[in-house]
C-alpha positions as CSV (number, residue, x, y, z in Angstrom):
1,X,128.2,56.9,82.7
2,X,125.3,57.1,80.7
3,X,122.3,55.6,81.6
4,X,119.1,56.5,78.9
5,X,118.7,57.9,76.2
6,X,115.4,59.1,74.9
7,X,114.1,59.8,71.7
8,X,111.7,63.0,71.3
9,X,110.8,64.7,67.9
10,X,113.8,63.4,66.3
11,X,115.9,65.1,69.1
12,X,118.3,62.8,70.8
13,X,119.1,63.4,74.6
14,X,121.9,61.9,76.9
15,X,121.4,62.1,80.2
16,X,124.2,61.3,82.6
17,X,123.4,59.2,85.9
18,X,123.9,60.4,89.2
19,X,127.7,60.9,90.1
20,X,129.4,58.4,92.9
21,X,129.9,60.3,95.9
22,X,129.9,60.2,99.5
23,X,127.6,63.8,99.3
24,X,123.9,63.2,100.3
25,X,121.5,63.6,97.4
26,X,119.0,66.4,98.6
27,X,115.3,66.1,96.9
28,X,112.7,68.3,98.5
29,X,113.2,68.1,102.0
30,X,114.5,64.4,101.5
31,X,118.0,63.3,102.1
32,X,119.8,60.2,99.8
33,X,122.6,58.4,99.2
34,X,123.8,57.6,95.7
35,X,125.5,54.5,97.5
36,X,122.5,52.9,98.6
37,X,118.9,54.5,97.7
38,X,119.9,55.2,93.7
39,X,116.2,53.5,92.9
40,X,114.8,55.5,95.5
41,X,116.3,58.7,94.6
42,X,115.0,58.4,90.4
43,X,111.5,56.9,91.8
44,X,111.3,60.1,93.5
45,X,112.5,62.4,91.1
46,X,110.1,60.3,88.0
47,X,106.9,60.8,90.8
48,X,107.4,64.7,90.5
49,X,104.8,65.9,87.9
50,X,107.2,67.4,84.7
51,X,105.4,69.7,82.9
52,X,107.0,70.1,79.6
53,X,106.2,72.0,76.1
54,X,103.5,70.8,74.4
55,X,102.0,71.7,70.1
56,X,98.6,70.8,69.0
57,X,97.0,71.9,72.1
58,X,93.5,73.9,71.4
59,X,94.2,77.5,70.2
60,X,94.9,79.5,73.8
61,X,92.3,82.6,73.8
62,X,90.5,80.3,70.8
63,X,92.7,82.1,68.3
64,X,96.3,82.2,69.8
65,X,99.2,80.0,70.1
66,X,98.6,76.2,70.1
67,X,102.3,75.4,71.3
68,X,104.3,77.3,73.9
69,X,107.5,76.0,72.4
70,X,110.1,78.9,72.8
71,X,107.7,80.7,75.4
72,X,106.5,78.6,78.0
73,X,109.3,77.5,80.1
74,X,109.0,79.7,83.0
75,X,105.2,78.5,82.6
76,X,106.1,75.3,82.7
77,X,107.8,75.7,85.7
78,X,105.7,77.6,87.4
79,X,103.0,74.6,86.8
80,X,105.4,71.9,87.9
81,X,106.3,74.0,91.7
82,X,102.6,74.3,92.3
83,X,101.9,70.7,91.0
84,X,104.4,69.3,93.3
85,X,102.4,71.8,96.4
86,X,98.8,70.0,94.9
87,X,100.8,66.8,95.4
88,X,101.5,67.6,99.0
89,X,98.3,68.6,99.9
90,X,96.6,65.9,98.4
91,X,98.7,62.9,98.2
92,X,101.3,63.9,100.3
93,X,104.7,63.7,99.9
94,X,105.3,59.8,100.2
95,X,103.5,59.4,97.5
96,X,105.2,57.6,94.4
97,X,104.2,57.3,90.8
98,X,104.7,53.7,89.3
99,X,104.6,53.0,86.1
100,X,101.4,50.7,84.9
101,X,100.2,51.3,88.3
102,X,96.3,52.4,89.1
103,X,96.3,55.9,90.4
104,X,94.3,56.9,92.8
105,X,90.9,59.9,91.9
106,X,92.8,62.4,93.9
107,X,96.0,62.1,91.5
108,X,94.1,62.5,88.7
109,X,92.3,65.4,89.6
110,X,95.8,67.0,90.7
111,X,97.4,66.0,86.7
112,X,93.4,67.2,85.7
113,X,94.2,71.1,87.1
114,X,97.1,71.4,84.5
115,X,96.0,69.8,81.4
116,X,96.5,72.6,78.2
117,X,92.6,73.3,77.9
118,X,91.2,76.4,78.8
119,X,89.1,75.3,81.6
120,X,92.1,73.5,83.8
121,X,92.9,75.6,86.8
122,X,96.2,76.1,86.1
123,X,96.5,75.2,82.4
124,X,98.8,77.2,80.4
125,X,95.7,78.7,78.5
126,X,94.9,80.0,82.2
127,X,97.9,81.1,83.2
128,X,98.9,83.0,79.9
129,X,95.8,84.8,79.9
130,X,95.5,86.0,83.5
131,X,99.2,87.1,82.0
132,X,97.8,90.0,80.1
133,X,96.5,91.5,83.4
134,X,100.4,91.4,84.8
135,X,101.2,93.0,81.7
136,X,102.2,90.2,79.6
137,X,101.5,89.5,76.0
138,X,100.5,86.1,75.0
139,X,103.3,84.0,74.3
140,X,105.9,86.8,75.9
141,X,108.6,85.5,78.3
142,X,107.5,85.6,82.0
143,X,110.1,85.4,85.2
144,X,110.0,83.9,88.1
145,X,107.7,86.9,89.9
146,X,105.0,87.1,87.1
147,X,104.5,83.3,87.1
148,X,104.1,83.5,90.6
149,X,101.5,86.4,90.7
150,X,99.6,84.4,87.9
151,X,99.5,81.1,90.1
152,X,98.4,83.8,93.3
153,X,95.2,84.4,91.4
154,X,94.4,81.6,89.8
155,X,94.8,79.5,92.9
156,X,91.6,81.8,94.3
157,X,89.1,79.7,91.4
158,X,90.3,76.2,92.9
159,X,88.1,75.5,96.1
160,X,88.9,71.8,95.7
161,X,92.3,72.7,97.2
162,X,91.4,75.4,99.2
163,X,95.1,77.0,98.9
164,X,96.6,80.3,101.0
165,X,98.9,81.3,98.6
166,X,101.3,84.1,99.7
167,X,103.8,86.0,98.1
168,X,106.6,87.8,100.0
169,X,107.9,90.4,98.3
170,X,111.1,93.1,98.9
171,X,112.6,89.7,100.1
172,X,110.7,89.8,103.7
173,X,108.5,87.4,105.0
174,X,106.0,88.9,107.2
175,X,104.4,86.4,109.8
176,X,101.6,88.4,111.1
177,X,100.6,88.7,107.6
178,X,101.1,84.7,106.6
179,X,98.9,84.4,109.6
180,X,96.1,86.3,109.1
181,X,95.6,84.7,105.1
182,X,96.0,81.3,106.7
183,X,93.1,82.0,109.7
184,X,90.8,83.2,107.4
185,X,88.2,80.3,107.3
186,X,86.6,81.6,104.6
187,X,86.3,78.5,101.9
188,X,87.1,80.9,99.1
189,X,87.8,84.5,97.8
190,X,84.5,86.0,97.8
191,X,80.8,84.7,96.9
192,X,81.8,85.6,93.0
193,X,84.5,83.3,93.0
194,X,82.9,80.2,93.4
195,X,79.6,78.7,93.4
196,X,77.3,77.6,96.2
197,X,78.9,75.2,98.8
198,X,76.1,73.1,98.2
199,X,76.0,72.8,95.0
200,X,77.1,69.5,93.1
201,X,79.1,71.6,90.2
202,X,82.1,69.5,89.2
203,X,85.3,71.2,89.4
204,X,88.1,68.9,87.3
205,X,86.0,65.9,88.4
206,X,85.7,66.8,91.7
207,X,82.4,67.3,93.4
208,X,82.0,71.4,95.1
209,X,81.5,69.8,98.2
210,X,84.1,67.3,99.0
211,X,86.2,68.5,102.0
212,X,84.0,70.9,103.4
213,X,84.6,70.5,106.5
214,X,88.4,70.9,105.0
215,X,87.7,73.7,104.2
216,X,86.8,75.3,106.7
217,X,89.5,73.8,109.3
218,X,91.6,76.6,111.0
219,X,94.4,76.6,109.0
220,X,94.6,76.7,105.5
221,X,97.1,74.9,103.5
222,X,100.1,77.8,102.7
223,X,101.9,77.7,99.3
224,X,104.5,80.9,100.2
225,X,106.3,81.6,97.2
226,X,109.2,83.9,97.8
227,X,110.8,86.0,94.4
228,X,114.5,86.7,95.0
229,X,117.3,88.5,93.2
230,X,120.7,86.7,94.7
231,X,122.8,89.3,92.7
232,X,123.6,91.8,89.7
233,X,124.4,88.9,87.2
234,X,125.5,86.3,88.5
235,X,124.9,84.6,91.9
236,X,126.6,85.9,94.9
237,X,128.5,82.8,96.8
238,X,127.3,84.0,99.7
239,X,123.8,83.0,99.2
240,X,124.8,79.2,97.6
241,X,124.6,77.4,101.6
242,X,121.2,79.1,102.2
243,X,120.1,78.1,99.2
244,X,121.2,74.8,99.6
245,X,119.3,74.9,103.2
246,X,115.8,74.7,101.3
247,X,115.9,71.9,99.7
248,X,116.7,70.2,103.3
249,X,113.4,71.7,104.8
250,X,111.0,69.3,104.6
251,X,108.5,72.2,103.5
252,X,110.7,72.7,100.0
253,X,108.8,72.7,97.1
254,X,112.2,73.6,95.2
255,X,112.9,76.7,92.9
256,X,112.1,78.2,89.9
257,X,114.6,80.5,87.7
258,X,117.3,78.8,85.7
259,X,119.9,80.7,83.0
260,X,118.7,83.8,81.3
261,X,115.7,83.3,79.3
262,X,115.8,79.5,79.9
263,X,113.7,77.9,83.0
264,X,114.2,75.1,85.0
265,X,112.4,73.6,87.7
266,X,115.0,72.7,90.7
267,X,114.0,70.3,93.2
268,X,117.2,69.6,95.1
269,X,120.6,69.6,95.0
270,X,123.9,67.2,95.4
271,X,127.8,68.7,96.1
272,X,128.0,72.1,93.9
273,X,125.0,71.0,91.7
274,X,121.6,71.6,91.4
275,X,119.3,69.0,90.5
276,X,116.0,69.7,88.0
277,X,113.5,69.3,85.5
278,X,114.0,70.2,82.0
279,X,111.1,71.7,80.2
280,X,112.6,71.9,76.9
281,X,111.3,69.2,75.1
282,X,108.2,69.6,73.0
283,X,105.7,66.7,73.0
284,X,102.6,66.2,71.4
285,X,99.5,67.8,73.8
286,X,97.3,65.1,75.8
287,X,93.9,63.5,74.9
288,X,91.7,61.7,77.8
289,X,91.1,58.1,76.3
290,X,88.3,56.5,75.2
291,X,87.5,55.8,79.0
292,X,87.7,59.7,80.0
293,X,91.3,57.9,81.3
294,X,94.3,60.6,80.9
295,X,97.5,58.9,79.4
296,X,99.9,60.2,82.1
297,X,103.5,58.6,81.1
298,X,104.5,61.8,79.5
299,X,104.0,63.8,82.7
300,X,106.8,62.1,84.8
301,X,110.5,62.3,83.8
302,X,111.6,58.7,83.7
303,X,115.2,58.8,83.6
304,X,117.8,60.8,85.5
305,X,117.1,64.5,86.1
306,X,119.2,67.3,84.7
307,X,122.7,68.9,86.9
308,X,124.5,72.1,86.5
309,X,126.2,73.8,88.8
310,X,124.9,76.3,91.7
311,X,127.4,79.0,90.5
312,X,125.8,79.0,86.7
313,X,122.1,80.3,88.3
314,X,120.6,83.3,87.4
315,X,120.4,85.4,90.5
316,X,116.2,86.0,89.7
317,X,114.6,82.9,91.6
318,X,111.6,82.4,93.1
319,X,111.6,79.5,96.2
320,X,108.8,78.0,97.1
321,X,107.4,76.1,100.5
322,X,104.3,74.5,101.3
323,X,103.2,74.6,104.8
324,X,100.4,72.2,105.4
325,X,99.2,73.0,109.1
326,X,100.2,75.8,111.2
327,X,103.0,74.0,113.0
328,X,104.4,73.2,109.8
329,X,104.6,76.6,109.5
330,X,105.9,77.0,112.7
331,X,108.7,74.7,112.3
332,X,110.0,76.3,109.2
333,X,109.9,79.6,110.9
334,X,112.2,77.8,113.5
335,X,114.7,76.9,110.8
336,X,114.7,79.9,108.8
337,X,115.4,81.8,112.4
338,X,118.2,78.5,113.1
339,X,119.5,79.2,109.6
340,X,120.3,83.5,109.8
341,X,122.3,82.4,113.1
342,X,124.8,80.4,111.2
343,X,128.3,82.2,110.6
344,X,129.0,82.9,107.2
345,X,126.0,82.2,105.7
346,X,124.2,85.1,104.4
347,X,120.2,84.9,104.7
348,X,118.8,85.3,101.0
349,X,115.7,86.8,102.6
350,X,114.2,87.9,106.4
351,X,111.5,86.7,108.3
352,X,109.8,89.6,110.6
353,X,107.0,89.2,112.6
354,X,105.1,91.9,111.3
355,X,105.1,94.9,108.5
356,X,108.3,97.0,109.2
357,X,107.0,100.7,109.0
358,X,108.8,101.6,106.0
359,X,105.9,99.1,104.3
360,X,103.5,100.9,104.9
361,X,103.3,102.9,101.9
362,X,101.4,100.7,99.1
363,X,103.4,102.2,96.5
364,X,106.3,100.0,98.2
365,X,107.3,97.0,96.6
366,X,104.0,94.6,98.1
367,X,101.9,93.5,95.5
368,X,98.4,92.8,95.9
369,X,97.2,90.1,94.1
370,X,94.9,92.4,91.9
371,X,97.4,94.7,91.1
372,X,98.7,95.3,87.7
373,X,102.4,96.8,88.3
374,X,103.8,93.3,88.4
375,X,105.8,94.8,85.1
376,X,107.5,97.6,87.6
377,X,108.6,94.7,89.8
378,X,110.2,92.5,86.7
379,X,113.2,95.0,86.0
380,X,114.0,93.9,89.8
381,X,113.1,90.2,89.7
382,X,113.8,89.2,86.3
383,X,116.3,89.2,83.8
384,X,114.6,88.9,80.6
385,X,117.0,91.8,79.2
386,X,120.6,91.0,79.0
387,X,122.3,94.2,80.1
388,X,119.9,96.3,82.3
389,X,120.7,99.3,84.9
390,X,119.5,99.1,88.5
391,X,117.0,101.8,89.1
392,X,117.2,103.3,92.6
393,X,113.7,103.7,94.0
């Protein structure tokens, strides 16, 4: 059953509708059924931002690429996992995107952060330059890790959201450490990082000093991004119903990985198959209109999201969560601890209170987030060579 097709650059795609079953349709922390919510389900999938390729953008580093067609996937999907935590944190996750509809200032300033011009937060100009520090050429292939470490730093420039962004690595989440990043009512990394508090700069449209007092609340909003390796080459069935368990929490902010070399942005899952957004489609980059408006149709997927099966995933993912106040964090520790009691079901990562000893060597797998061996952590995270050897450490 067929239910659109779409027409971009002369490429013609079919996209199949959702399939009839009895099996809930899972979509970030939301539970369907095809039966009865179908509308609901596509209105919530089409209200995800979809970042996709782009040409004619201006030249990235003022003389490099002006398309990431052929590059930018994991990019792009690095972009659409932290749009959706923007989304949460500042429209929250009721909100819908209707077509012709006025959005509200907030929305735009979220869609503002990751417009391709060098001076959007999180624009791909950003995020492949801050690259090169992580070892990355301009318009080389990231995985799941790098994009991550990228979005880490970058995340430290946006005071508007005021973001704790943590990255667990050697698949262990350390709570004391969460903690401690979250507590830190400090508005932003260090005096160099931004201007003034009082100042009236203009971030993305946004006045310095909105949400202040935001700001410097006791908790700050947690994106935890966790990079995982669920196998040699393939995914190991054991991992498939914890997987599965993350797009149930209400905290999911879905996954990044995909098939070798080709990214996808999953955001839920229904039976044996994944559900996600495609990047692979070049479109023409974005102008503001005449009235400083930003055309936004292209940045939501408007007909039925892409399947494949859990057992096709490349085992080097990266999950994401987005905690918004401390109990939300406590409640997903809750159901992470819930979840590794469950027979069978084998925990893709563990959750300790604080640093086991053995981490105490820095040389250890832990990135900081101005540390340059991100490269030494891809031949473990990332399968951007198709036959590789696993390295004892």
């Amino acid at each position: 059953l067929f239910l659109a097709t779409l027409t971009y650059d002369t490429l013609r795609f079919e996209y199949e509708d959702f399939p009839e079953t009895k099996e809930p349709v899972w979509i970030l922390g939301r539970k369907y059924s095809v039966f009865t919510e179908k509308e609901e389900i596509l209105l919530d999938v089409t209200s995800r931002l979809w970042f996709t390729y782009r040409k004619n953008f201006p030249a990235i580093g003022g003389t490099g690429p002006t398309s990431d067609t052929g590059w930018g996937c994991m990019l792009r999907c690095g972009q659409m996992i932290f749009a959706q935590a923007l989304v949460c944190r500042h429209l929250g996750r009721d909100w819908r995107w209707i077509k012709g509809k006025r959005q509200t200032d907030n929305y735009f300033n979220v869609l503002n952060a990751f417009i391709d011009k060098k001076d959007s937060y999180y624009s791909i100009h950003q995020i492949a330059q801050m690259g090169v520090g992580e070892g990355k050429s301009i318009g080389q292939w990231y995985g799941p890790n790098t994009v991550a470490q990228v979005l880490k730093k970058l995340a430290t420039f946006d005071t508007w959201s005021s973001l704790a962004v943590h990255i667990a690595m050697d698949n262990t989440v350390v709570m004391e450490e969460i903690r401690r990043l979250c507590q830190s009512n400090v508005p932003c990394a260090g005096a160099a990082a931004c201007p003034a508090l009082d100042s009236d700069v203009l971030y993305n449209g946004c006045p310095e000093n909105v949400g202040l007092r935001e700001r410097l609340a006791l908790w700050k909003p947690l994106v935890l991004l966790i990079p995982l390796r669920l196998g040699l080459t393939e995914i190991n069935e054991a991992y498939i119903e914890t997987l599965k368990h993350c797009f149930m929490m209400p905290q999911s902010l879905g996954v990044i990985g995909g098939k070798p070399n080709s990214a996808h942005y999953f955001i839920g899952y229904v039976g044996e198959e994944l559900i996600y957004l495609d990047p692979h489609t070049t479109q023409p980059a974005v102008e503001p209109g005449d009235s400083g408006c930003l055309p936004d149709e292209s940045f939501h997927c408007q007909h039925p999201p892409c399947r494949m099966s859990i057992a096709e995933l490349d085992p080097s993912i990266a999950v994401g969560f987005f905690c918004n106040t401390e109990a939300d964090f406590n409640d997903w520790c809750q159901q992470i601890k819930k979840l590794s009691l469950v027979r069978g079901v084998l925990p893709m990562f563990e959750l300790v209170e604080r640093q086991p000893s053995h981490f105490s060597n820095p040389d250890v797998l832990n990135l900081t987030p101005d540390s340059s061996d991100a490269d030494r952590l891809e031949r473990f995270f990332d399968s951007e060579d198709e036959d590789f050897e696993i390295l004892s450490l």
